[in-house]
N, C-alpha and C positions, 0 to 999 in steps of 0.2 A: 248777703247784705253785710257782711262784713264789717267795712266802710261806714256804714251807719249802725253803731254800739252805744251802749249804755254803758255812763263809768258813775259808780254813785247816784244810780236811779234820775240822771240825765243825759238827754241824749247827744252824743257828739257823730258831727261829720268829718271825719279825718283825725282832726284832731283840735277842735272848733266846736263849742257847744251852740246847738240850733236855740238855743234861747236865746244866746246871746246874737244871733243872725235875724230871729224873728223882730227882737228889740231895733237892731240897727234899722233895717229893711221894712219892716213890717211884714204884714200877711192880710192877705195869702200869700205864699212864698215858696219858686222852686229851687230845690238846693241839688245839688250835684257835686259827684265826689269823681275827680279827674282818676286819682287812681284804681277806682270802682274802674270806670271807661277804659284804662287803658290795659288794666289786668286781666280784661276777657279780650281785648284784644289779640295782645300777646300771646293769651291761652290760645287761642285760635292758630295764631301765625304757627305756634309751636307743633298743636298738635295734627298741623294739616301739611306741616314742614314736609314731608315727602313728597308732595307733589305739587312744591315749590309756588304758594296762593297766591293770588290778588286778592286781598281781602276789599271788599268796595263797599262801604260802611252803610246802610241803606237808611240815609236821610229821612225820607219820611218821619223816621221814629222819634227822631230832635232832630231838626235842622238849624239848632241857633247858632252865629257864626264862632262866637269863642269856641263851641264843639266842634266845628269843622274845621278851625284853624288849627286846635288839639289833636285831634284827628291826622290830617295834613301833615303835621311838622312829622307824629311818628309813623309816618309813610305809609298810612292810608288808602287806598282809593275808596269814590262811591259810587252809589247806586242813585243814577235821576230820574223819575219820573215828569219832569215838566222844566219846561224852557227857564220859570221862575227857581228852578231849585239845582239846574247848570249854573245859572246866573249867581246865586249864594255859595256853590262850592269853589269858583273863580275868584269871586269878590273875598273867600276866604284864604285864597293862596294852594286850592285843592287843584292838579295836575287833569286836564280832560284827559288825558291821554291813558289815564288810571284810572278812567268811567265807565260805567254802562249806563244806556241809556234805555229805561224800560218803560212801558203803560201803554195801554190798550188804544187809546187818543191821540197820539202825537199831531200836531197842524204842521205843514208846511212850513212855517215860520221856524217850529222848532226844530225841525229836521235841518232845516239850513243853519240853525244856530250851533247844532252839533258838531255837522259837519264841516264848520268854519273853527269850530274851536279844536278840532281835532277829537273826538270820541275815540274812546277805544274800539267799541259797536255799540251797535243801538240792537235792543233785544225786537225783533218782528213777531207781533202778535195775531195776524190776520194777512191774505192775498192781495187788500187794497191798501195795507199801509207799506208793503214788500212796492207795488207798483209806486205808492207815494215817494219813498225813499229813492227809488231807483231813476224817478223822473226829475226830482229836485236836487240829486246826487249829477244826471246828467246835463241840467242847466248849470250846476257848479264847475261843469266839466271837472269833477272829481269821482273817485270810488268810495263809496261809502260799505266802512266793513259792519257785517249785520252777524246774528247767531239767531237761529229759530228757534222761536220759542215751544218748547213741546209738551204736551200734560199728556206723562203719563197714566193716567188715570186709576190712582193711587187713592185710598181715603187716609186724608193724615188724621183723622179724629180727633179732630178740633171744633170751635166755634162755627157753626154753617157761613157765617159772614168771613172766615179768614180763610178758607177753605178753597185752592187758586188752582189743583192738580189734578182733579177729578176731569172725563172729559168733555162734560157739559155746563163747565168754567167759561165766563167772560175773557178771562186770559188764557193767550194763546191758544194751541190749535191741535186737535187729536193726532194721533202718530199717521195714519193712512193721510189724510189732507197735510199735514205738513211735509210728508216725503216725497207728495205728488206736486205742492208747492216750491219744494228743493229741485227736483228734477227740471219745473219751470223754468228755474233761476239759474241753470247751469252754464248761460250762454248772456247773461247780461252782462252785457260791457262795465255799467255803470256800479254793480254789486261785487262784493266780494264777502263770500259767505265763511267766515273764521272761526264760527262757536258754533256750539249745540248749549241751549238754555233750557234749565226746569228749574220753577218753581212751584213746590206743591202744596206750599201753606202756611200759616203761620202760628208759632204757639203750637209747635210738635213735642209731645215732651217722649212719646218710645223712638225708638231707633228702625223697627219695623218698615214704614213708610218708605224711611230711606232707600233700605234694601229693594222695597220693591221697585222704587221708580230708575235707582242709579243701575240697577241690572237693564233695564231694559234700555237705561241712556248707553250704554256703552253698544245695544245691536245698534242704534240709531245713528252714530257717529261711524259705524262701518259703513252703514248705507249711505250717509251721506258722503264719505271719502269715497266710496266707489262710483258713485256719479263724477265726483271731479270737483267736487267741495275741497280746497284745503283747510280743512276743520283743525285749529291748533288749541281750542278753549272750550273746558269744558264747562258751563256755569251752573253750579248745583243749588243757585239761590239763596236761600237761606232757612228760616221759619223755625230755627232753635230755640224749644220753650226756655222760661224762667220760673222760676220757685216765683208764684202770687202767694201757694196757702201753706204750704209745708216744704216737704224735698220733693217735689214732683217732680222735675228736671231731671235730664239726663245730663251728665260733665257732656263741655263740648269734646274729650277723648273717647267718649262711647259713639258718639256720629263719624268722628274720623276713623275708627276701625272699621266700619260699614261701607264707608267714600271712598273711601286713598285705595285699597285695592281695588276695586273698580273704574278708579279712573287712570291708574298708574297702566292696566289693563291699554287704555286707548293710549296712551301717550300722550294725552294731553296735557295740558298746564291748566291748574283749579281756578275757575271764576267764582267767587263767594258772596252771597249779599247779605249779610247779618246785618239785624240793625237793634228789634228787640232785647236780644241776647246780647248786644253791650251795653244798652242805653237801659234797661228797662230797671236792673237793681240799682244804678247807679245815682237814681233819684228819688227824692220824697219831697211832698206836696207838704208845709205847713201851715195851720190856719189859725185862729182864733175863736175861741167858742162865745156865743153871741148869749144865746138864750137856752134854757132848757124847757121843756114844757109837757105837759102827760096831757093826752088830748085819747075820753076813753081808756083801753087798755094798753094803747102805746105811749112810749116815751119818747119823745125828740130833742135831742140834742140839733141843737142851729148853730151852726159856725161859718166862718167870712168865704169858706171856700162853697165852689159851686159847681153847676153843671155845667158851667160855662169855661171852668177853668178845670176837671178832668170830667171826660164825659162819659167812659169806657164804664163806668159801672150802668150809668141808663143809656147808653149804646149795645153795650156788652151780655148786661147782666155781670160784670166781670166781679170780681173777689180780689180786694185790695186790702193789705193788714195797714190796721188803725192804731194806733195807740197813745195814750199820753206823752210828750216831749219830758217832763218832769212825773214820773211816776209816782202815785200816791203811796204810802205808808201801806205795804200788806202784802203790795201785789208784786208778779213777776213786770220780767224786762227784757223784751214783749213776750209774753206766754205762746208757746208753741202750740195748744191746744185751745184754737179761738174759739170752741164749742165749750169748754166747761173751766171756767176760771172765778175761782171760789171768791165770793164777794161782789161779782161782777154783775151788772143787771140789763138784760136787753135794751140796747136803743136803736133808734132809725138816725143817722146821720145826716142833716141835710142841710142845705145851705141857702142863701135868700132870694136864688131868682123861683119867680113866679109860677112854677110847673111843678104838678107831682113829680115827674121823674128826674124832679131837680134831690140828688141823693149819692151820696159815695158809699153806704153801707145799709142794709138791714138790720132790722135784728142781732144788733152785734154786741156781743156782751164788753161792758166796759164798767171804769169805777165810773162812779157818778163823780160830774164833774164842775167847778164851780164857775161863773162866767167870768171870762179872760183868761183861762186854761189854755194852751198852747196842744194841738192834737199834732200827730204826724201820717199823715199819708204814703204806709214804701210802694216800693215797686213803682212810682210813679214816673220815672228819666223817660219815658216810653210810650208814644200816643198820649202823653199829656199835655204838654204847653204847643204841640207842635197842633195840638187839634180846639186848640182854646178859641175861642167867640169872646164878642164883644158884646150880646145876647142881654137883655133889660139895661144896657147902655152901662157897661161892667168896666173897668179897664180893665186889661191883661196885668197878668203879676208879673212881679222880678221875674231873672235868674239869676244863681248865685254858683260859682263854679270852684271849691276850693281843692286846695293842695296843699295838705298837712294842715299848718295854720296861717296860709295865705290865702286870701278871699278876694275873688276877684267879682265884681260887678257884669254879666256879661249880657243884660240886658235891663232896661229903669223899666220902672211900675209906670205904664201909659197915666196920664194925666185927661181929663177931660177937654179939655183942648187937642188934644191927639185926638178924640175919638169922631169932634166932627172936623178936622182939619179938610178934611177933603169934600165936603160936603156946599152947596150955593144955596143961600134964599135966593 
């Protein structure tokens, strides 16, 4: 996190103090540091450079459009899961033809929409979406190029909810059915099968995994050329952890010693879906603290941010570092060691909507802190605003997108009027 430093026990983004963004903007407030996003980017391109990537930036993680226009300009591709989030990488100036197109659901609608915009492939996750593709491909009277999706059935030791490579995943299809699925497909007119695709999960932080799954991608891709597949891509997905609590994370150069010879092995060209691993340190969530209050032997801190607006800790369980925006007198800038920081006194972080599991932290030691204090939430660029509700009738927060000390607006704080706009007595 880089990007977000402390100069004088305040905290700056880039080169932009977040007090002075929470004053402009208000809070709750997401901020984003463009050269956070594009230095893992880069890392990436660099260290996957031999076997020449398509890095396909996988949305889901932020899709707000300033990011996918940022994205875009430094030559980009993504990752879509749904006709709505094609439609966002277009409307951002993002190339179809540098997409994949993945998810277990696809409708007819969306496959036509692909297919019309030109996809690079669409990732096939099951035998009836392989028929669906190939029938809505042949009323186009076009060819729709596709990659199989394949789980090796790998355990990435992760969360059980991010966990996509094992072989009794919702996503895609064990090695024995997908090869017998290929062999189906060897003679439709309407298909052209160009990638072999895994992905095994996400929030990997060993390198292990890899090895196991990309070993057995490359028997996979022989089998498939041997039937008469011209397999040109190989897609190793994504699911590279991030530092949440310390240096758990592996550099994205410890994955690419594990990948690139294996896939240099097939001759193919790397299909990439990072999405966490650029987006995820690149932001933090700022709030305002409301109330304090000891209820019993707990202490709550109540501040403007919610479950509504990062939900990954009562989703998750997940472990987000907290810390004050203006550091009080005593304490470090953020303490590396959230278990024991001298002076610091357990609280429950939580925020106004209506639900116990409305909470960004446990028991997390902090100074005590006085009402109007400015908190910061890292590691939030990532599954945060992209997963925000409108939940006890909330609006959505900014985004704030800078570069050095240039601030750009890249999305306004919904308004109450926005939130029933679409709604009829």
């Amino acid at each position: 996190m880089d990007h977000f430093h402390y100069r004088d026990g305040q905290l700056y983004c880039e080169d932009v103090p977040v007090a002075d963004l929470a004053e402009q903007f208000g809070t709750p407030l997401y901020v984003y540091s463009q050269s956070a996003f594009l230095g893992t980017f880069n890392a990436l391109r660099s260290a996957f450079a031999a076997v020449d990537p398509l890095i396909c930036y996988a949305m889901k993680a932020n899709s707000n459009l300033g990011i996918l226009r940022m994205m875009a300009e430094h030559g980009s591709g993504f990752d879509v899961v749904s006709g709505g989030e094609l439609y966002r990488v277009l409307a951002a100036g993002g190339e179809a033809a540098k997409s994949v197109f993945a998810g277990v659901g696809k409708t007819d609608e969306e496959i036509r929409e692909g297919i019309a915009a030109g996809i690079l492939m669409f990732n096939v996750e099951s035998e009836e979406e392989l028929d669906a593709i190939a029938r809505v491909a042949k009323e186009m009277n076009r060819v729709a190029p596709i990659a199989l999706r394949v789980n090796p059935d790998v355990d990435p030791k992760t969360h059980r909810y991010i966990s996509t490579g094992k072989k009794e995943s919702k996503f895609g299809m064990d090695i024995d059915r997908a090869l017998r699925l290929a062999e189906s497909a060897v003679k439709v007119s309407s298909l052209s099968m160009i990638g072999m695709h895994m992905h095994i999960g996400s929030q990997i932080t060993t390198v292990e995994p890899y090895a196991g799954a990309v070993a057995k991608g490359v028997e996979i891709v022989e089998k498939l050329r041997k039937m008469g597949h011209p397999i040109q891509w190989y897609n190793m997905g994504g699911g590279f952890g991030i530092n949440y609590v310390g240096q758990e994370a592996k550099p994205v150069e410890a994955f690419a010693r594990v990948i690139v010879p294996a896939v240099q092995s097939t001759q193919c060209r790397l299909a990439m879906e990072p999405g966490r691993v650029i987006a995820g340190n690149a932001g933090i969530l700022v709030s305002r603290v409301l109330y304090t209050k000891q209820s019993g032997e707990k202490r709550f801190l109540i501040q403007d941010a919610a479950m509504n607006d990062l939900i990954r800790p009562a989703l998750y369980e997940s472990f987000h570092k907290i810390w004050p925006v203006s550091v009080p007198p005593g304490f470090p800038a953020p303490p590396v060691d959230f278990a024991a920081v001298p002076g610091a006194e357990p609280w429950d972080v939580v925020g106004p909507v209506c639900e116990s599991g409305d909470f960004l932290a446990k028991d997390r030691p902090l100074p005590r802190l006085a009402r109007g204090a400015l908190l910061a939430t890292f590691s939030a660029g990532a599954y945060g605003m992209v997963m925000a509700s409108n939940y006890n009738t909330r609006p959505r927060a900014p985004e704030i997108l800078v570069e050095g000390t240039t601030v750009k607006l890249v999305r306004r704080r919904e308004t109450y009027e926005d939130l029933i706009l679409q709604e009829r007595l």
